[in-house]
Each structure stands twice: as C-alpha cells, then as structure tokens.
C-alpha distance (Angstrom), angle and dihedral (degrees) to the residues before:
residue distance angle dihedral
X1 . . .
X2 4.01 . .
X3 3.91 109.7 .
X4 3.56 123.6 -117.3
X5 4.25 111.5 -103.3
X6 4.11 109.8 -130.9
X7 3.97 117.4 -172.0
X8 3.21 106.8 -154.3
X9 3.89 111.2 -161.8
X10 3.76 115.8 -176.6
X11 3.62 127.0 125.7
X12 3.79 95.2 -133.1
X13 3.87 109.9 90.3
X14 3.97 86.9 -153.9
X15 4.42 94.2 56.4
X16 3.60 77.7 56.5
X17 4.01 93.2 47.5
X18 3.69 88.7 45.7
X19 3.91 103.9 47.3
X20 3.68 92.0 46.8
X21 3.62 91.9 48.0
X22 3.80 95.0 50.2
X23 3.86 99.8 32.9
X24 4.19 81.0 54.0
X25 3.85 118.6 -166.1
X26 3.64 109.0 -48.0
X27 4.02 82.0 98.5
X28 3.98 141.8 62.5
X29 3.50 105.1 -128.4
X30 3.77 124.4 -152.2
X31 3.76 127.0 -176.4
X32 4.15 142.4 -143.3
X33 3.68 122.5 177.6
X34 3.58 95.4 -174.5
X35 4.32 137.5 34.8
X36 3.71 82.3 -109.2
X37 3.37 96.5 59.4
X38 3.67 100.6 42.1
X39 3.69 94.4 56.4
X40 3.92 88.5 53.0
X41 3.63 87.8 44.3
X42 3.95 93.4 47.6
X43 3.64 90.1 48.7
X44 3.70 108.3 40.3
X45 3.89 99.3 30.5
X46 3.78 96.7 53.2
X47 4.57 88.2 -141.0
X48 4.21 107.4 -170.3
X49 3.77 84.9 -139.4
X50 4.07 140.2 12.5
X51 3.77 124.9 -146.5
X52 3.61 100.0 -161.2
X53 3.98 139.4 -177.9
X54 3.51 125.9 -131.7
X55 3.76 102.8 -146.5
X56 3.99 108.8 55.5
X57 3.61 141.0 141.7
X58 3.87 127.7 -88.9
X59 4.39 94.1 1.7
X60 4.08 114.3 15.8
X61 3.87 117.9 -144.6
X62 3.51 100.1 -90.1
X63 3.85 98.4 61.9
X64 3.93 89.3 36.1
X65 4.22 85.4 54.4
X66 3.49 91.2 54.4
X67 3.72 97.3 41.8
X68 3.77 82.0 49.2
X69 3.56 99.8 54.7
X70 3.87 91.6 43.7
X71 4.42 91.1 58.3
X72 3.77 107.0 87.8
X73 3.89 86.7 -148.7
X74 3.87 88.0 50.6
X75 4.47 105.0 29.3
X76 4.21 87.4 93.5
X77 3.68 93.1 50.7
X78 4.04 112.1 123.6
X79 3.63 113.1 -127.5
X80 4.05 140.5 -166.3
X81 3.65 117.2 -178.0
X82 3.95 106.6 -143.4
X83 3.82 107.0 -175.0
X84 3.61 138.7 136.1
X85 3.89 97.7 -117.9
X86 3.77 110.1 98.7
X87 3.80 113.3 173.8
X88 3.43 112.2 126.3
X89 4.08 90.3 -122.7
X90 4.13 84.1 62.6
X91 4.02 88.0 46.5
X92 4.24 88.1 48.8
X93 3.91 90.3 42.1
X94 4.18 90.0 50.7
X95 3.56 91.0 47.5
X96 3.94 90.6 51.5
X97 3.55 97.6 48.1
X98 3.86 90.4 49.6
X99 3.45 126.1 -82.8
X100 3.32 128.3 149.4
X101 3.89 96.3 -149.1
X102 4.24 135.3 -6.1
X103 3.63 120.5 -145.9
X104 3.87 121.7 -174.7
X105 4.08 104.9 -132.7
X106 4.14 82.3 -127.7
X107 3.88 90.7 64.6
X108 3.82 115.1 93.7
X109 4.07 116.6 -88.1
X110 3.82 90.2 -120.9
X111 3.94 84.7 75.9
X112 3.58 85.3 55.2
X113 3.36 98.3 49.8
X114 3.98 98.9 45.2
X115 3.81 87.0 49.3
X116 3.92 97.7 56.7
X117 3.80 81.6 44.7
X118 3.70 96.2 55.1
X119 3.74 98.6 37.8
X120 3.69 84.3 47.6
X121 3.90 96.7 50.7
C-alpha cells in the first residue's frame, strides 16, 4: 500500500524532527521551512495532507491557507494548523481561512496523531 505524503511546513528544523519521529514511517514526509516553500511544495508535490505553522518567514500560515484554498490544484488539500498561538480568536481565524483542524504545539502529540488519522481516513 502507497504511503500517505505529509508536508510539513514549520520553520523550526526540530517540529520537523519531532513530527516525523512520532508520526513514525507509515508516512512520506516532505518539508518547507518557509511560506514560500510550502506553496511550491503544496503545488508541485501533490502532499494528501499539510501540517503547517502559523508564524513563518516570507508568507505565515494564514495567508498561505487562504492562498491554498483559492488554487484549484491545491482547494482539496487537508490541513492542520500546528502553531504556538492559542487564543481562541487565532483558532476562529484558522478555521475561516481554511483549515481543517488547529492544534496548539502545547497540546499532547496524540491529538496530532489522531487528527492526521481522521483527516486521512
């Protein structure tokens, strides 16, 4: 069976180290340290989900949701917001721009895990 393709786009090299490690091998993992390299990544690598950051270099995750969601190639694309801002007006803004799920980095990585394997279902 053909593994499932995550992007991971976060510009800390060690939420990269730590979602591959705990997500384990059941996945392809691709990976974006910047909003300008997600949205080539999104578009080019084809990924069946993203686990982006909200606070990045050159585009954050809110504008690259929305410019996500507005690509044909791209609009289907699942999508979990992992970031460190957790006020519930950040949560409601991620949501509008088009995520399919928010996580706060503080929550454990078991709600990480059974979202990728729900939106993934």
């Amino acid at each position: 069976m053909k593994k499932k393709r995550l992007l991971i786009a976060d510009d800390s090299h060690l939420a990269h180290q730590v979602y591959t490690e705990y997500l384990g091998d059941r996945f392809e993992y691709l990976h974006a340290f910047d909003g300008a390299e997600t949205l080539l990544a999104a578009a080019a690598e084809a990924p069946d989900l993203l686990l982006l950051d909200v606070m990045m270099p050159m585009l954050d995750g809110r504008t690259i949701c929305r410019k996500l969601r507005n690509y044909p190639k791209t609009r289907d694309l699942k999508i979990i917001m992992v970031t460190a801002k957790d006020g519930q007006s950040d949560r409601t803004v991620g949501f509008e721009v088009g995520a399919d799920d928010y996580i706060e980095k503080s929550s454990p990585l078991s709600f990480l895990l059974r979202s990728v394997e729900k939106l993934l279902a």
